[in-house]
Biopython code that builds the backbone (N, CA, C, O; Angstrom):
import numpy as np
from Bio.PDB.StructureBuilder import StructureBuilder

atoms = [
    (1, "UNK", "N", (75.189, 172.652, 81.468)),
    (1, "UNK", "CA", (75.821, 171.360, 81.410)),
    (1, "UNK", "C", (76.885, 171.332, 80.325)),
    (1, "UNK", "O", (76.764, 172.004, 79.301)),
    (2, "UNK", "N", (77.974, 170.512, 80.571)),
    (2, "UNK", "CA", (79.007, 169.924, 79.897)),
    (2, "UNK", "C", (78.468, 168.748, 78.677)),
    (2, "UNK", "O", (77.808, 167.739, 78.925)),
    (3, "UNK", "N", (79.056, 169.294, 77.013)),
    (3, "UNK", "CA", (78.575, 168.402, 76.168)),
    (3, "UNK", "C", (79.779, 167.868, 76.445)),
    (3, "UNK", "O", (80.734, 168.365, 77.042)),
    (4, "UNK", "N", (79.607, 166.531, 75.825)),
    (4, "UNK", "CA", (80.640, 165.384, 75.336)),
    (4, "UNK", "C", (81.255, 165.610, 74.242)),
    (4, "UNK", "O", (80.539, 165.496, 73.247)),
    (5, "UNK", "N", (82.341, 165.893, 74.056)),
    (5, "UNK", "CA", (82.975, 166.261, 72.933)),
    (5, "UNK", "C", (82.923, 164.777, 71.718)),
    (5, "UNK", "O", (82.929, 163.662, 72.238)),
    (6, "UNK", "N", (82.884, 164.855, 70.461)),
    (6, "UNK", "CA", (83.392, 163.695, 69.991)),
    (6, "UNK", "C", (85.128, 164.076, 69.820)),
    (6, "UNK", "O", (85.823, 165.090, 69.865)),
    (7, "UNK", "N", (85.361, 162.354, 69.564)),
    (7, "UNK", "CA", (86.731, 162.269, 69.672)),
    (7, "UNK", "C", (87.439, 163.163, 68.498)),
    (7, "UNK", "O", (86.744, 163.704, 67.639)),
    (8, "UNK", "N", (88.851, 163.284, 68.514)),
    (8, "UNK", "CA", (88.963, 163.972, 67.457)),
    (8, "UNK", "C", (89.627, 163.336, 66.097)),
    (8, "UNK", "O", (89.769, 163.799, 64.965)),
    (9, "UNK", "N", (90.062, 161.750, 66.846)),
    (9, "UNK", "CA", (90.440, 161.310, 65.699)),
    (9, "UNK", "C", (89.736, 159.959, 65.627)),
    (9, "UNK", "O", (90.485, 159.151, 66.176)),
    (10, "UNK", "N", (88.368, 159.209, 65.091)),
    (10, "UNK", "CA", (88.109, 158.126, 65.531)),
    (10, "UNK", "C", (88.781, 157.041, 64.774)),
    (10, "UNK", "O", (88.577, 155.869, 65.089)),
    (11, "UNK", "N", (89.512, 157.336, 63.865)),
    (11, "UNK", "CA", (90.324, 156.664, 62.978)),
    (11, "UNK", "C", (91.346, 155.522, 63.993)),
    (11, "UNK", "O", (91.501, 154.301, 63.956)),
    (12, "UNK", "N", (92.009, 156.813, 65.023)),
    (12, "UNK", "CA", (93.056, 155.713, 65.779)),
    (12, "UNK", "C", (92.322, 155.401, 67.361)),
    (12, "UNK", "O", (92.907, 155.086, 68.398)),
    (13, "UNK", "N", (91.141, 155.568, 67.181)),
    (13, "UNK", "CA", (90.414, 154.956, 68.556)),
    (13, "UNK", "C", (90.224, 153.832, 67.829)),
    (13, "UNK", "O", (90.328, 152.858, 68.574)),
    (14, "UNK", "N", (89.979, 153.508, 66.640)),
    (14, "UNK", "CA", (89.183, 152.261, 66.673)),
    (14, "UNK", "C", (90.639, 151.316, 66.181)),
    (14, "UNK", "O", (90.298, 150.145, 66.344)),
    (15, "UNK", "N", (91.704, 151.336, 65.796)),
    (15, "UNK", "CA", (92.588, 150.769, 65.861)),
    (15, "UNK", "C", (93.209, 150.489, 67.047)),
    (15, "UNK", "O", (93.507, 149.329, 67.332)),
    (16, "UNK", "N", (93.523, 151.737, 68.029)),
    (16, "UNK", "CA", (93.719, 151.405, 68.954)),
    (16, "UNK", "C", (92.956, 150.046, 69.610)),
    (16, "UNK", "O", (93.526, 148.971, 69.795)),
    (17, "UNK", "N", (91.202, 150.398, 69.994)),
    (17, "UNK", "CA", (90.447, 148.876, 69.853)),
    (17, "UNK", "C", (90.911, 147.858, 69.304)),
    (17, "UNK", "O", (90.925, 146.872, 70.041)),
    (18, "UNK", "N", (91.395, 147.678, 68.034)),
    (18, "UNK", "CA", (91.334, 146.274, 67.311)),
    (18, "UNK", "C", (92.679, 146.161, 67.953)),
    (18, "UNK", "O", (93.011, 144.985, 67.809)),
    (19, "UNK", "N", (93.568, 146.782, 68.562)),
    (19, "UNK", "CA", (95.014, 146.038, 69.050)),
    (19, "UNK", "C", (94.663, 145.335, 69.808)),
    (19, "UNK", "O", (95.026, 144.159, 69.831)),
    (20, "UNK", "N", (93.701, 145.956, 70.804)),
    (20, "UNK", "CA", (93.302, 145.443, 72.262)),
    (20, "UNK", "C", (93.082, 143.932, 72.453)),
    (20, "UNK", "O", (93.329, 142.974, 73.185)),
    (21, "UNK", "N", (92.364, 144.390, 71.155)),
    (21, "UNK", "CA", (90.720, 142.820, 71.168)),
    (21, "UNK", "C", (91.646, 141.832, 70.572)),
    (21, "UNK", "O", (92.761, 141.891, 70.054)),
    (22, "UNK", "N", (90.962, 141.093, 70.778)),
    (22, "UNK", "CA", (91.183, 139.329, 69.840)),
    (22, "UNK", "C", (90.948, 139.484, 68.660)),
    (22, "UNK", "O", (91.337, 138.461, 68.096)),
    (23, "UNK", "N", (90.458, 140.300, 67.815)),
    (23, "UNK", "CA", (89.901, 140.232, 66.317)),
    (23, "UNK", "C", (91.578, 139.937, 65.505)),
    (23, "UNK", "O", (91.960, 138.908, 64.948)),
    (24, "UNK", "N", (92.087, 140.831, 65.639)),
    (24, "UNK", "CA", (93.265, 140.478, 64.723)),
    (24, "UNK", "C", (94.288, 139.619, 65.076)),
    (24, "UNK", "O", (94.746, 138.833, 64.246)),
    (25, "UNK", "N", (94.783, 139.687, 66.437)),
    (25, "UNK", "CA", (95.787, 138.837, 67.071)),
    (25, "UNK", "C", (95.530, 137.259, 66.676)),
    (25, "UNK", "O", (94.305, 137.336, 66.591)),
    (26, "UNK", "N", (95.702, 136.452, 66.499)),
    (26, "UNK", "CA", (95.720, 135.224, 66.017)),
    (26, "UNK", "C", (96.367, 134.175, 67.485)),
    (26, "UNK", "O", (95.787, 133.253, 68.058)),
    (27, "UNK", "N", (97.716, 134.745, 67.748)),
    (27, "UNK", "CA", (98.220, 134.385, 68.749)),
    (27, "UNK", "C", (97.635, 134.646, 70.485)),
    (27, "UNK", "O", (98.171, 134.168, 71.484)),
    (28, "UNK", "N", (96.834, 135.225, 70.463)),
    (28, "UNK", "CA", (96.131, 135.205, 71.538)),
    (28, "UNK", "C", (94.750, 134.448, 71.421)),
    (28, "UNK", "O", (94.174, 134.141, 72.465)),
    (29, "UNK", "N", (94.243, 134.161, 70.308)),
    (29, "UNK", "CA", (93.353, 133.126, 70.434)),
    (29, "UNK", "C", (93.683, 131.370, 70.819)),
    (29, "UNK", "O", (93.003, 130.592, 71.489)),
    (30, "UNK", "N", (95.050, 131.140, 70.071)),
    (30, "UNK", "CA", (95.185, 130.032, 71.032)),
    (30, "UNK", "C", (95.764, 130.061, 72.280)),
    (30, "UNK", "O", (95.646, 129.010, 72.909)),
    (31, "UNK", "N", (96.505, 131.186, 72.962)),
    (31, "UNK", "CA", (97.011, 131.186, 74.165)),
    (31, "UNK", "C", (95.348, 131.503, 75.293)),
    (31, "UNK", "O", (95.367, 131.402, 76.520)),
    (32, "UNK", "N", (93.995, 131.901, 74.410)),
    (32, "UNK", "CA", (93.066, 132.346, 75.148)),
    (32, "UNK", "C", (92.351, 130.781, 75.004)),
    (32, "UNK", "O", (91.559, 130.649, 75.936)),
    (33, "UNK", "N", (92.382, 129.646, 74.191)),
    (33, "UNK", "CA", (91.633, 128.511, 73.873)),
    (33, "UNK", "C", (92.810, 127.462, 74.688)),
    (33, "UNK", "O", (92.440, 126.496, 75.355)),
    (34, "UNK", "N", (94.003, 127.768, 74.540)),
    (34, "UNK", "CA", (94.761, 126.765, 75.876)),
    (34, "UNK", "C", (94.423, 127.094, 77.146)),
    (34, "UNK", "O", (94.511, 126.102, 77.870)),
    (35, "UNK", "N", (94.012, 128.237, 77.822)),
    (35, "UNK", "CA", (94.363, 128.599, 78.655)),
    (35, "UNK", "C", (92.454, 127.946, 79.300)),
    (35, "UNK", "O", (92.074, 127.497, 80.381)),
    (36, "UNK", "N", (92.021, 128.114, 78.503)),
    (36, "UNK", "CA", (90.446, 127.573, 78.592)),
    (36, "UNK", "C", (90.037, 126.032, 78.921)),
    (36, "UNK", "O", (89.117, 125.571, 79.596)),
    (37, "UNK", "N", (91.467, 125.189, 77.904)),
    (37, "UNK", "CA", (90.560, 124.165, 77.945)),
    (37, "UNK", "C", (92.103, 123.724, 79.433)),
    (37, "UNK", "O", (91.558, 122.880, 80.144)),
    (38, "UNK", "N", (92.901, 123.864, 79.748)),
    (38, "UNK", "CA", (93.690, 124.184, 81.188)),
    (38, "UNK", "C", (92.678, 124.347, 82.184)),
    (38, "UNK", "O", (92.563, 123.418, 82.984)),
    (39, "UNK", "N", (91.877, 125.391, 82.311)),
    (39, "UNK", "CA", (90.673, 125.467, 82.900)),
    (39, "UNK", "C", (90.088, 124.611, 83.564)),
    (39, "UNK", "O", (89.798, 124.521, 84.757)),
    (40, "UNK", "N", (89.836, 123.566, 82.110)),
    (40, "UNK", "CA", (88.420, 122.700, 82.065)),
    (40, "UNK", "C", (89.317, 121.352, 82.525)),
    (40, "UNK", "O", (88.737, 120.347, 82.937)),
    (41, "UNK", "N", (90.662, 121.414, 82.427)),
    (41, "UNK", "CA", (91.409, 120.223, 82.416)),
    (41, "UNK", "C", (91.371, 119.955, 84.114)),
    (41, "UNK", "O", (91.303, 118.873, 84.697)),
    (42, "UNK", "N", (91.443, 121.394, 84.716)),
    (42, "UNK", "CA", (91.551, 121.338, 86.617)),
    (42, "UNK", "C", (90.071, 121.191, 86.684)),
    (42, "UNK", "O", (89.789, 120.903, 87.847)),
    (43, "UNK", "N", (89.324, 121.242, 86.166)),
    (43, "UNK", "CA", (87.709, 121.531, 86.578)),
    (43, "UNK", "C", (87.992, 119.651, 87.175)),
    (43, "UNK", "O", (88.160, 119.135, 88.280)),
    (44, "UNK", "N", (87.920, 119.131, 85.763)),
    (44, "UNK", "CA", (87.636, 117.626, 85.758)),
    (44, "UNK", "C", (88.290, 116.797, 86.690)),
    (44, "UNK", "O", (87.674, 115.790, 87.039)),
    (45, "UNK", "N", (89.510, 117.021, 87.212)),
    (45, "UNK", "CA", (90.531, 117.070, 88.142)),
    (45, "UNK", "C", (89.732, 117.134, 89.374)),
    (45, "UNK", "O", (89.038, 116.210, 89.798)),
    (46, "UNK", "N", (89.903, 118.513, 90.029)),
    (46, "UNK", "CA", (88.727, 118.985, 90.966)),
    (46, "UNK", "C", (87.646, 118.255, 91.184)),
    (46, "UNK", "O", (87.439, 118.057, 92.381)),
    (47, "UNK", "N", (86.787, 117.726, 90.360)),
    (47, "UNK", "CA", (85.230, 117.245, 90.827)),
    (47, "UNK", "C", (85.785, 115.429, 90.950)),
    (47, "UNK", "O", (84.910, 114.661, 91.349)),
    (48, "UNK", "N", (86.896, 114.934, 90.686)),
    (48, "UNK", "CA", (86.934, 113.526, 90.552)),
    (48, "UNK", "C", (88.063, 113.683, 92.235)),
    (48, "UNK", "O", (88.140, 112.770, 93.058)),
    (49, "UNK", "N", (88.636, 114.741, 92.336)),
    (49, "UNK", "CA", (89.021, 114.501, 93.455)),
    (49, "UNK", "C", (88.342, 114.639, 95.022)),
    (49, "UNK", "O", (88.621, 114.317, 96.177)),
    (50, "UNK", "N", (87.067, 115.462, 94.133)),
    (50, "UNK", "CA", (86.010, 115.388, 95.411)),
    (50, "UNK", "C", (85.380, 114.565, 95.413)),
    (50, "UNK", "O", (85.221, 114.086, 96.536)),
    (51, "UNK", "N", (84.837, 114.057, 94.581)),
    (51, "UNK", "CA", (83.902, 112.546, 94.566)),
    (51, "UNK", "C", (85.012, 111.645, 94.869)),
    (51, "UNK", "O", (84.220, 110.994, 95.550)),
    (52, "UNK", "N", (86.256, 110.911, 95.017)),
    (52, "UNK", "CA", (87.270, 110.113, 95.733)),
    (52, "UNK", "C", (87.299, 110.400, 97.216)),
    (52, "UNK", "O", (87.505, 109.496, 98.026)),
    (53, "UNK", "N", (87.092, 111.672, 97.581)),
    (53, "UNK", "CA", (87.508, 111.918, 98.591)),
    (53, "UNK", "C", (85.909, 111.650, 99.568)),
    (53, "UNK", "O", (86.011, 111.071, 100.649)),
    (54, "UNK", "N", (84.689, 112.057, 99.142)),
    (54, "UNK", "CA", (83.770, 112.046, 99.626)),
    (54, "UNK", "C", (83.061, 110.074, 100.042)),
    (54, "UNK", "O", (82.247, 109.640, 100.857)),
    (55, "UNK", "N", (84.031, 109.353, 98.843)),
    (55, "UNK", "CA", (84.169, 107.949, 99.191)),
    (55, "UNK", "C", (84.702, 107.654, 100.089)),
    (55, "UNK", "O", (84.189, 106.838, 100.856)),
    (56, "UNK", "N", (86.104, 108.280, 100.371)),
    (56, "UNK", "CA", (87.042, 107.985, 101.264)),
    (56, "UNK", "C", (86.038, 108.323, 102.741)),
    (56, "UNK", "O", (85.750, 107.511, 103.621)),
    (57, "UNK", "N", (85.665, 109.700, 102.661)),
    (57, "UNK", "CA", (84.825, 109.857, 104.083)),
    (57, "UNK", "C", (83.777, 108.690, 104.347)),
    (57, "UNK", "O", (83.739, 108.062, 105.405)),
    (58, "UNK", "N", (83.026, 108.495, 103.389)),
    (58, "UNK", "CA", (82.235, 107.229, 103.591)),
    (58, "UNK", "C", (82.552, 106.325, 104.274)),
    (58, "UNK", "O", (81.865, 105.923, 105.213)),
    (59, "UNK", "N", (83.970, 105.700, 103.831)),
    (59, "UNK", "CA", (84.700, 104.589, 103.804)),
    (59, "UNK", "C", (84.769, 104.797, 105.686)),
    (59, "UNK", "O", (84.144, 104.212, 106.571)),
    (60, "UNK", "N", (85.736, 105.806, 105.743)),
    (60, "UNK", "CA", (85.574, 106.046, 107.347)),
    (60, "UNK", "C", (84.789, 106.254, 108.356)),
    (60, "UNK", "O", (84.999, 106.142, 109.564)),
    (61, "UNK", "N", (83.506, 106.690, 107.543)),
    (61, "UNK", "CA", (82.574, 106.572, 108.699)),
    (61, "UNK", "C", (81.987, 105.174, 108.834)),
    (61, "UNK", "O", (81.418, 105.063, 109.920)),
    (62, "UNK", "N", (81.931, 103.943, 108.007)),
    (62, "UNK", "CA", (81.881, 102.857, 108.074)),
    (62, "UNK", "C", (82.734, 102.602, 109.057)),
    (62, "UNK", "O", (82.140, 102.469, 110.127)),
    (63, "UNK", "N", (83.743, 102.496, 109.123)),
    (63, "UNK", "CA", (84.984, 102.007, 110.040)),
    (63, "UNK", "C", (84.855, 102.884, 111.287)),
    (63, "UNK", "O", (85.525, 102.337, 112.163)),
    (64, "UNK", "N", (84.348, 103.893, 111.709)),
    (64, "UNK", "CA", (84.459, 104.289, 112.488)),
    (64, "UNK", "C", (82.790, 103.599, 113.650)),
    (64, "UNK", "O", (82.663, 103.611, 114.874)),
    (65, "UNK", "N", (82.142, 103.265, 112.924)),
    (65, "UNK", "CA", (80.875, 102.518, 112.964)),
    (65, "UNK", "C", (81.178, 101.471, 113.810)),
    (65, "UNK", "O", (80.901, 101.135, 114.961)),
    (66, "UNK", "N", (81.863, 101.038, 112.839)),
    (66, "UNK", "CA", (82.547, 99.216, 113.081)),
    (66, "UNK", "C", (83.118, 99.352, 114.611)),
    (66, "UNK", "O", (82.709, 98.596, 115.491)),
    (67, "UNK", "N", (84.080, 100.358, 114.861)),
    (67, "UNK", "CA", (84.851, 100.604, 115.925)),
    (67, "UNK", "C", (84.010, 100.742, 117.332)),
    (67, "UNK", "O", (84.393, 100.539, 118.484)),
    (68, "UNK", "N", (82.813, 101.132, 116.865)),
    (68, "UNK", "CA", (82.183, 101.177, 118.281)),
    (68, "UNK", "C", (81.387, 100.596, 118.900)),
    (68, "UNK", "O", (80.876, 100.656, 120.018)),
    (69, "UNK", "N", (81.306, 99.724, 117.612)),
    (69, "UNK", "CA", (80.432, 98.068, 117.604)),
    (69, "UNK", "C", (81.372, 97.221, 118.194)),
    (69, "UNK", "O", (81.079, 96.447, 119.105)),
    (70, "UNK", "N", (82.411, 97.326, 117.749)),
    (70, "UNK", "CA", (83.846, 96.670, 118.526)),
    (70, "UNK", "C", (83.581, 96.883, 120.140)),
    (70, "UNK", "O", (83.125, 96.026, 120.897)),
    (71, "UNK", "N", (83.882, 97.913, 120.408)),
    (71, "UNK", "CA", (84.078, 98.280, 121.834)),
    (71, "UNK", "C", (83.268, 98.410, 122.558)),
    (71, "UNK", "O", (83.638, 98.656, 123.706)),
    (72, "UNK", "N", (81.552, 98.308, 122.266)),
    (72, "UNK", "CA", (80.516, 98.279, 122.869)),
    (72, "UNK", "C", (80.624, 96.244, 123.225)),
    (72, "UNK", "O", (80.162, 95.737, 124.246)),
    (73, "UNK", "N", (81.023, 95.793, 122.589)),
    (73, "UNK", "CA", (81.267, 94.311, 122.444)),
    (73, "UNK", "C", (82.472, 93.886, 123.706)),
    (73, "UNK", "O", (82.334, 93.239, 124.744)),
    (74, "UNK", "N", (83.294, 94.345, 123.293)),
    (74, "UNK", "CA", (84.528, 94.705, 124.282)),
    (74, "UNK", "C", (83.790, 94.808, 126.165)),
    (74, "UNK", "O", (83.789, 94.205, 127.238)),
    (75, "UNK", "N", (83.320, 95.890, 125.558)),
    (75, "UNK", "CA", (82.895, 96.630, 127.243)),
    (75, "UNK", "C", (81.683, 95.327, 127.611)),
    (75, "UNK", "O", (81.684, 95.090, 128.819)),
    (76, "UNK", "N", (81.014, 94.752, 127.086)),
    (76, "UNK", "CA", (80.154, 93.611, 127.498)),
    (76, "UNK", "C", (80.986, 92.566, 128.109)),
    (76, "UNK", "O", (80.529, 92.097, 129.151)),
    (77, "UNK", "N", (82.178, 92.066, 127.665)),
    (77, "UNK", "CA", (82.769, 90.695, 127.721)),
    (77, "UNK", "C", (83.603, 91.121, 128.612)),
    (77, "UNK", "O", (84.234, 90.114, 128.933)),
    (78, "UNK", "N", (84.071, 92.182, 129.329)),
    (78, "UNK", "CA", (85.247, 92.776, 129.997)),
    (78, "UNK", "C", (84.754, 92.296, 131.748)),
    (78, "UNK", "O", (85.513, 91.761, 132.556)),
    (79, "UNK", "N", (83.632, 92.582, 131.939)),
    (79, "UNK", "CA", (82.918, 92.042, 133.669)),
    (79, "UNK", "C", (83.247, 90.574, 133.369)),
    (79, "UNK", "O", (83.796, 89.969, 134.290)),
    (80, "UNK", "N", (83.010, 89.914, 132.261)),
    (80, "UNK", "CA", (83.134, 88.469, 132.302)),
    (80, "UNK", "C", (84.823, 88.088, 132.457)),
    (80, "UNK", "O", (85.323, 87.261, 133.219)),
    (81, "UNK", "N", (85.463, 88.922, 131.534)),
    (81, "UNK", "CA", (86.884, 88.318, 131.616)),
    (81, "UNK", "C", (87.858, 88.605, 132.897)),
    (81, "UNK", "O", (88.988, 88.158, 133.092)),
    (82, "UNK", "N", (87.076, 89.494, 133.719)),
    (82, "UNK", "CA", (87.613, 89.839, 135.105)),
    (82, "UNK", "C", (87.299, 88.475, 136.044)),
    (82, "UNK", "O", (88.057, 87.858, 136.792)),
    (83, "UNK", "N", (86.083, 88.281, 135.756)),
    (83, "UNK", "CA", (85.615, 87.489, 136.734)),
    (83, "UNK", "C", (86.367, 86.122, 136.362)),
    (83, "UNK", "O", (86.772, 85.517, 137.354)),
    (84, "UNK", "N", (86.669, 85.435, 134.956)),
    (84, "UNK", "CA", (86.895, 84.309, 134.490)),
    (84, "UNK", "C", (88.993, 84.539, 135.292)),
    (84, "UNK", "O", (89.689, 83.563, 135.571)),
    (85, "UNK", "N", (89.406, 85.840, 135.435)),
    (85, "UNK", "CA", (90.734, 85.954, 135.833)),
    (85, "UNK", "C", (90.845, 85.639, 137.392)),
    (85, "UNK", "O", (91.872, 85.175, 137.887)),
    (86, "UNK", "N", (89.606, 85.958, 138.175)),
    (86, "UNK", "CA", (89.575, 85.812, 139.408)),
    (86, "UNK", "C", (89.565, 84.286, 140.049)),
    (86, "UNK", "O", (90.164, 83.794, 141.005)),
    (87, "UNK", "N", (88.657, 83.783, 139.132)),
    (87, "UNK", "CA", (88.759, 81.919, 139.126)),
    (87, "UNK", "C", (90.175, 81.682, 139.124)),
    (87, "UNK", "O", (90.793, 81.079, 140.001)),
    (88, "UNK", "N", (90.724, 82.278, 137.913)),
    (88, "UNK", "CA", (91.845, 81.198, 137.750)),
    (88, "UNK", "C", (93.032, 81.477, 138.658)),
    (88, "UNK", "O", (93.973, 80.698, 138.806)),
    (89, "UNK", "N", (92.875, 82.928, 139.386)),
    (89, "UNK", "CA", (93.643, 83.125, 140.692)),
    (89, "UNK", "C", (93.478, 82.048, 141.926)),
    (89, "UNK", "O", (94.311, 81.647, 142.739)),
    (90, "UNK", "N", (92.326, 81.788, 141.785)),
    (90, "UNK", "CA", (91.842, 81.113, 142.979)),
    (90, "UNK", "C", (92.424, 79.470, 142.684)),
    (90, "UNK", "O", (92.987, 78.760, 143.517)),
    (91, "UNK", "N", (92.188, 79.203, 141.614)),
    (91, "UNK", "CA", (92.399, 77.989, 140.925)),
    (91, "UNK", "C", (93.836, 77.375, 141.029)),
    (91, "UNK", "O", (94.206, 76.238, 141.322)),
    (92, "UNK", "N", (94.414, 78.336, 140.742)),
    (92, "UNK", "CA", (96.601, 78.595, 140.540)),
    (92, "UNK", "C", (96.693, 78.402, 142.004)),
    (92, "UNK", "O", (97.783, 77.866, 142.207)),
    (93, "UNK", "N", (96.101, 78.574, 143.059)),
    (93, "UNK", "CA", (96.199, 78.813, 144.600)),
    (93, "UNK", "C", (96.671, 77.176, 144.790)),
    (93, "UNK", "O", (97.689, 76.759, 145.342)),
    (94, "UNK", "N", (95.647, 76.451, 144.184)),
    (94, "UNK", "CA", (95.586, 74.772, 144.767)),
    (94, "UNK", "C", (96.669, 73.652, 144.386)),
    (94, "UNK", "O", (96.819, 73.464, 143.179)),
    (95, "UNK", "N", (97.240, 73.088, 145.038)),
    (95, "UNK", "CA", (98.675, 72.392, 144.332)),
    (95, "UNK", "C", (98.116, 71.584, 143.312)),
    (95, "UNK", "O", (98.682, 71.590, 142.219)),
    (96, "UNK", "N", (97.066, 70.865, 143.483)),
    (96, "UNK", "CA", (97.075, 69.679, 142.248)),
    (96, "UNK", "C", (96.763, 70.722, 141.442)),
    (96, "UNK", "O", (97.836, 70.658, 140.841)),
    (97, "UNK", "N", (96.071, 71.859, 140.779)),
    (97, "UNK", "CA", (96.026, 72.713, 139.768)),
    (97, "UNK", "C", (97.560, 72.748, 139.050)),
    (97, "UNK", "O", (98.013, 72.450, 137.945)),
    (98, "UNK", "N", (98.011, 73.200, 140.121)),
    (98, "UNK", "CA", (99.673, 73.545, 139.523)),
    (98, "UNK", "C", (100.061, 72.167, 138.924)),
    (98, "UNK", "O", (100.279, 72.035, 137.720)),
    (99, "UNK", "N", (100.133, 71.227, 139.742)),
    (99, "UNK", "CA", (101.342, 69.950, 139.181)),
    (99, "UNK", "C", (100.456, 69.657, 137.765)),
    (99, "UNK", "O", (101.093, 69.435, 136.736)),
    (100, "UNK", "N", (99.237, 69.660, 137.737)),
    (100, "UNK", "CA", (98.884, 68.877, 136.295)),
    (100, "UNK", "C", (98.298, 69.827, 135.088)),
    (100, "UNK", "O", (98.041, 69.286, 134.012)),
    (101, "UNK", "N", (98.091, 71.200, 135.252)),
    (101, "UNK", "CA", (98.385, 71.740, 134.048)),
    (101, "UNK", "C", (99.542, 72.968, 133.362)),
    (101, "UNK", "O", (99.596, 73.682, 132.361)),
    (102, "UNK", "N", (100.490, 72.655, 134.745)),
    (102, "UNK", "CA", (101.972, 73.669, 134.834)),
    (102, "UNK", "C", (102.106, 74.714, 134.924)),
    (102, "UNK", "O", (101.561, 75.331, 135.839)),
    (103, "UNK", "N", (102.644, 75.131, 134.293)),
    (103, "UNK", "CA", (103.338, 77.121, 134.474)),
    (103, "UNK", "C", (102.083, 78.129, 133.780)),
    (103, "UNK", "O", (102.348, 79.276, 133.418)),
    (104, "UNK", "N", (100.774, 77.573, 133.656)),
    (104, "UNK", "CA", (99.675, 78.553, 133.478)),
    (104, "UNK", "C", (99.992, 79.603, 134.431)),
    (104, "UNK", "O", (100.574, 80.608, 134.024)),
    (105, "UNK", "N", (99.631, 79.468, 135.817)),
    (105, "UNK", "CA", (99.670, 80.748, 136.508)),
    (105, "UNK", "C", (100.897, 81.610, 136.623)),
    (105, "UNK", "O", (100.845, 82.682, 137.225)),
]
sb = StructureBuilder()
sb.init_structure("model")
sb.init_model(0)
sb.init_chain("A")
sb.init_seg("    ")
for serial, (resi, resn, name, xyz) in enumerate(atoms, 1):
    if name == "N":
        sb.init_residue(resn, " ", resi, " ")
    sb.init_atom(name, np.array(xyz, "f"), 0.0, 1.0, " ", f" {name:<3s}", serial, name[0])
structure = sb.get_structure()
């Protein structure tokens, strides 16, 4: 087997490291603490635009509720308003209808 050599200079490995890292840079700790609380700024954003929006669905399935309560209502009164149109065909037919309540038909 193959040993692992040690390095030969650990002097500029570990500088090399400290360039890398956050320890010395100063300027990357606040571009790394803006960039964090940016983050947290869309987080809060995000969860208030889903809870608005999950109202909004609410909101519509109410109304969409309503709508078929409507038209179940509708479709009941619709045999009646045919039939109440057929009278007044029959009704418009007769002259005294016409002369005494006028241009209805």
């Amino acid at each position: 087997m193959a040993e692992v050599e040690a390095p030969a200079h650990p002097e500029l490995r570990e500088t090399l490291l400290d360039t890398l890292s956050f320890r010395r840079n100063r300027v990357n700790y606040s571009i790394f603490y803006s960039a964090s609380a940016a983050t947290l700024i869309m987080f809060i954003i995000l969860c208030s635009l889903s809870s608005w929006s999950i109202s909004i669905g609410n909101g519509i399935s109410d109304l969409v509720q309503t709508g078929h309560e409507t038209l179940d209502d509708v479709q009941q009164m619709l045999p009646d308003a045919i039939e109440a149109l057929r009278i007044l065909k029959a009704m418009c037919r007769h002259e005294n209808f016409t002369k005494r309540w006028g241009d209805i038909c």
